[in-house]
N, C-alpha and C positions, 0 to 999 in steps of 0.2 A: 504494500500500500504506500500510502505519500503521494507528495508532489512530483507532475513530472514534469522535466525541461522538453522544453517546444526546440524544435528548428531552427527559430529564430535567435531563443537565448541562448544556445550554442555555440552561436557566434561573437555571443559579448564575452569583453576580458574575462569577466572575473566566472566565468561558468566553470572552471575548474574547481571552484570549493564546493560545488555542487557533485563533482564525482567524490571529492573525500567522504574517506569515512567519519562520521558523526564522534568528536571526540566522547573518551568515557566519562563516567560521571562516577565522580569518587565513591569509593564501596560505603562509606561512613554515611554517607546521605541515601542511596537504596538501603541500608538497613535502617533508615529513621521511616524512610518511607514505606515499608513491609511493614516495620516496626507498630503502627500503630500512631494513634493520636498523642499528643502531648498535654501535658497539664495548663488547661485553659486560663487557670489561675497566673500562668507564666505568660501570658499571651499581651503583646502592647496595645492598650484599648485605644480606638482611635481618638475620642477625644483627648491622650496622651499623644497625638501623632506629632508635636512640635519636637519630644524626646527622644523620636528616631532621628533627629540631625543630629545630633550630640556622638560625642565620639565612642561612648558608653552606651549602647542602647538596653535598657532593661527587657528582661524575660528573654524567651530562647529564642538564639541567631537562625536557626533553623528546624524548620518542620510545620507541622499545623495539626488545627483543631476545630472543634466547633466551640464559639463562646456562651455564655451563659446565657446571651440572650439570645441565642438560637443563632446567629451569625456566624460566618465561619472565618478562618484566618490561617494564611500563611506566609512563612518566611522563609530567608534564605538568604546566606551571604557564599560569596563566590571569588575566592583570588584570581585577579585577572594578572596575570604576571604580562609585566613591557606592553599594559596597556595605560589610559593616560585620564584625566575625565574631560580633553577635548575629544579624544578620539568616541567617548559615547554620547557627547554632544553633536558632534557629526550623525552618527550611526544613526540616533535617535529619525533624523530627519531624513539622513540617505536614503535607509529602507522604505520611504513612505513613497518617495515619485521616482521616475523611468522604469523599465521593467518588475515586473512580480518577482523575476529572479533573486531580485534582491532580497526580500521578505525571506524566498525559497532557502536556498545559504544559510540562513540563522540557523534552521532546524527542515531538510529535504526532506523528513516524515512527517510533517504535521503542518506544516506552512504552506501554503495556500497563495495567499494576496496579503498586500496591505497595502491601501492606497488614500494618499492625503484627499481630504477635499478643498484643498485650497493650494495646487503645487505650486502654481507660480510666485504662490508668496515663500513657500520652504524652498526654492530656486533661487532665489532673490537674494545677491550678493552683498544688499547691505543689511540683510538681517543676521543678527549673529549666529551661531549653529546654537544654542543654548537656546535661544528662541523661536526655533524652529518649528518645534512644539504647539507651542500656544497658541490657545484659542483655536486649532488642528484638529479636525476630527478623521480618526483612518479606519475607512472601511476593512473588516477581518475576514479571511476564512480561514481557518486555523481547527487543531483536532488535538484537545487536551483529552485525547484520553475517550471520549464517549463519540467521535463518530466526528466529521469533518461540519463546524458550526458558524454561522455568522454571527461578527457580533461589531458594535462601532465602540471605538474607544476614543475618548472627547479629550483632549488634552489638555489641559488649562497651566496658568501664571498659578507658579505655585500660593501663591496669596490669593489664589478665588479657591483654594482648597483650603483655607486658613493656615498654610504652611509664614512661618516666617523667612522673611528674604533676607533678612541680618543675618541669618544662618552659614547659608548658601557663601558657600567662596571662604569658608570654616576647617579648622582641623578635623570634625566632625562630619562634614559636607562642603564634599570640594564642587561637588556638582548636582542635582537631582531632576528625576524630569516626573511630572504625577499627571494620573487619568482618572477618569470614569470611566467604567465600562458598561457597555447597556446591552440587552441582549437573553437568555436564558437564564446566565449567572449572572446578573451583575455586581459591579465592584470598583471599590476604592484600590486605584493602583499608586504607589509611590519606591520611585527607586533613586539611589543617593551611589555617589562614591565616596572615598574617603583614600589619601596617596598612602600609600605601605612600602617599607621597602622591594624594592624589583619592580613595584605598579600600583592597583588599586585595589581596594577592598569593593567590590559593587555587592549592595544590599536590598533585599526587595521586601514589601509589606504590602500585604493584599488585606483590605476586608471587604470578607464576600456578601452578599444582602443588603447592602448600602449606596444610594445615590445621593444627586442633587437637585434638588429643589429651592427656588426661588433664591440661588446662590446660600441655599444651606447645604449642610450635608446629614441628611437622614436616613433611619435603615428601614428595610423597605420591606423588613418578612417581619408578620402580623405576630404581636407580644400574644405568649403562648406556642409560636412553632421555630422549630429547628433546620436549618440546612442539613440535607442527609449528607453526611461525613464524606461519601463518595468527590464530592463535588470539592473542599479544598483538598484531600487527596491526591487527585486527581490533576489540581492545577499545582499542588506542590510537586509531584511527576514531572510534569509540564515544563514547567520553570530550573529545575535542578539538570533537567535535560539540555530544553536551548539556553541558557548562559555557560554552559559546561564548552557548548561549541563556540559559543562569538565567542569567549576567552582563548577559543584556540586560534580562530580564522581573524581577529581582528586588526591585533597592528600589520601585518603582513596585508589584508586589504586595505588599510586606510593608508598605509604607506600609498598602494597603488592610485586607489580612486579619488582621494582626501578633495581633489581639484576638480571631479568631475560631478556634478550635481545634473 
């Protein structure tokens, strides 16, 4: 199964990442994900969500759960060795316009498309890669795990997510990009780096059941029910998998394309 490269994408540079093999994904995170849920109680509530900038983030760096109030949640942090956090300020916006191929590469099994709806502005040389992002919404097909699914992921200025921008450009947060995602599961997405010796630390935090509304952020599964556990599982799989590969395929393409938008 997976994505498959067309005739066309064959012919662009970077379709070679597309024949590698998918790097591996550390044994220590598939036994967290066999493993079992983790204690919710350890879980970072998102109206704590300014504390994931900090260099310290409380509760577990990785795995998921479902929270008490029926919401689900995962994490995950991932050493990106001789990667940088311009090159995922780039990345963020690369993958969105010119070919699918690009999306494809992340993860060849499960990636599909991701396309901006607004490319000519993520094109647009005087915007900076870091806000390439915002106010961006990219259409998905993508296959966490249950079946190949569409879903749009709304990108926003980390301050319409109530993130603090004093953060940002931090020992804690050298860089981050945050979503909404709408769709079957939806979910709060926020991801940060942080520099470590040889590269970066990249860190992710989903809460699943929550959107936004009239520029709040509220959860969206009815007080009394539960996400079935499948569902952060499943995007904890998801997620341990493709950063496992852009940590492989990254500086080596951004070396290449970094100029080619």
């Amino acid at each position: 199964m997976g994505s498959k490269i067309t005739e066309e994408e064959k012919k662009l540079p970077y379709a070679k990442y597309f024949y590698m093999d998918l790097a591996e994904i550390p044994k220590e995170k598939l036994d967290i994900w066999n493993g079992g849920i983790q204690d919710s109680k350890e879980a970072l509530q998102i109206e704590n969500r300014n504390l994931f900038l900090e260099e310290e983030v409380p509760g577990f760096q990785v795995g998921y759960c479902v929270l008490e109030n029926g919401a689900g949640y995962v994490a995950n942090s991932t050493y990106m060795k001789d990667v940088t956090p311009d090159m995922l300020d780039w990345w963020f916006g690369w993958h969105s316009v010119g070919s699918d191929l690009r999306y494809k590469i992340w993860d060849k099994e499960d990636h599909y498309y991701a396309r901006a709806d607004k490319p000519e502005y993520v094109m647009d040389p005087r915007v900076p890669c870091r806000e390439k992002t915002w106010g961006v919404n990219h259409s998905i097909l993508e296959d966490i795990g249950m079946g190949p699914d569409p879903l749009k992921l709304c990108f926003k200025k980390p301050s319409d997510l109530g993130y603090d921008m004093s953060k940002i450009g931090t020992k804690g947060c050298s860089t981050m990009v945050c979503a909404v995602g709408e769709g079957k599961a939806p979910a709060v997405m926020t991801h940060k780096c942080r520099k470590v010796d040889g590269g970066i630390m990249f860190e992710s935090r989903f809460w699943m059941g929550y959107g936004l509304k009239a520029g709040k952020i509220i959860k969206l599964i009815p007080d009394g029910e539960k996400i079935p556990e499948i569902f952060p599982k499943s995007l904890f799989g998801h997620n341990i998998k493709e950063f496992a590969n852009l940590a492989a395929i990254l500086p080596k393409l951004y070396e290449e394309e970094k100029d080619n938008f």
